[in-house]
N, C-alpha and C positions, 0 to 999 in steps of 0.2 A: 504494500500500500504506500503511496506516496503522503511523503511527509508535510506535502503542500494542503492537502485535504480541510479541509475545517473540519471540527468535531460531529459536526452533525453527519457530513460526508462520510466520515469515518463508520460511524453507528450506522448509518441507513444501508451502505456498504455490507457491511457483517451483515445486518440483521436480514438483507434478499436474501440467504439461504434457510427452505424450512429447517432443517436440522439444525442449525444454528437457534433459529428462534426458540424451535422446543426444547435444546439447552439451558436456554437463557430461561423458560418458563420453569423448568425442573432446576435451575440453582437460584430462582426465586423463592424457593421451598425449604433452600438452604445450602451450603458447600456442600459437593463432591467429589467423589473421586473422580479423574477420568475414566478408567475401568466404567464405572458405574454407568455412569454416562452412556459408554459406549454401549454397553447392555441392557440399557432401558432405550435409546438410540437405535436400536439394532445396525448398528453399524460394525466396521472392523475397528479396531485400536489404531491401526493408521489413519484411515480414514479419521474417525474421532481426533487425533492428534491435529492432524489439519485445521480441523474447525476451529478447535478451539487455538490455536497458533494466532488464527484470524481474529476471535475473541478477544486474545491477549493482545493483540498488535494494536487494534479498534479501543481497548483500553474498555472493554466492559467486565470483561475477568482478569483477576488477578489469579495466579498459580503461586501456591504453597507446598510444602513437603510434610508428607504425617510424622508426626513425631514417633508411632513406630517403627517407621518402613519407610528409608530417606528417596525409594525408587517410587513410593507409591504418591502422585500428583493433586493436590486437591485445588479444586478453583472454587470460588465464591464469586458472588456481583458486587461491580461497581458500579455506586451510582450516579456517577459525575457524568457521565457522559448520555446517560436517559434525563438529564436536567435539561442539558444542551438541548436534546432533542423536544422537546418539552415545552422548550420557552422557543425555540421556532415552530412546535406544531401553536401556539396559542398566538404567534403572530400571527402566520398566516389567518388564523382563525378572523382577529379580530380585523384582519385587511380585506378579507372575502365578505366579513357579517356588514363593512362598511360601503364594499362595493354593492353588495344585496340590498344595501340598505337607499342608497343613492336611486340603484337601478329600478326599485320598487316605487320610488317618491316620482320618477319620470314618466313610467308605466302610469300615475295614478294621477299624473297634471290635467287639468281640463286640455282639450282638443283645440 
């Protein structure tokens, strides 16, 4: 991913793949393993590895190491970058409700 992106670029990027998304909804639930992941995912561990690569690069997960088992990967969400997203889904919001709002008042001028 290029490093020119803005935040939101970044997140809307990651987030067009479903399996990515359904990640992200199951480490809403709480940190995972990748293992886990990949097997509630039905994916391969490579495959999984990838996703979440893009995850970590996107800056929505962070990877940690179990404090049993220093090979076994956990990732959790970040939430800095669903803010991002967030506060340009509610611009757009309030740009479209103003254009709606203009375009309704012209529709509704006497003739």
């Amino acid at each position: 991913m290029s490093s020119a992106q803005s935040p939101v670029d970044r997140t809307l990027a990651a987030l067009a793949d479903p399996h990515r998304r359904r990640a992200i909804d199951l480490l809403s639930q709480g940190p995972r393993a990748a293992g886990d992941l990949a097997r509630e995912l039905d994916l391969t561990p490579p495959a999984m590895s990838r996703h979440l690569k893009t995850l970590r690069q996107s800056g929505l997960v962070d990877e940690s190491h179990s404090p049993f088992d220093a090979r076994v990967r956990i990732y959790a969400l970040r939430p800095e970058p669903m803010v991002h997203l967030l506060r340009w889904l509610e611009d757009a919001e309030r740009l479209w409700s103003t254009q709606l709002v203009a375009f309704k008042a012209h529709l509704e001028q006497d003739p």
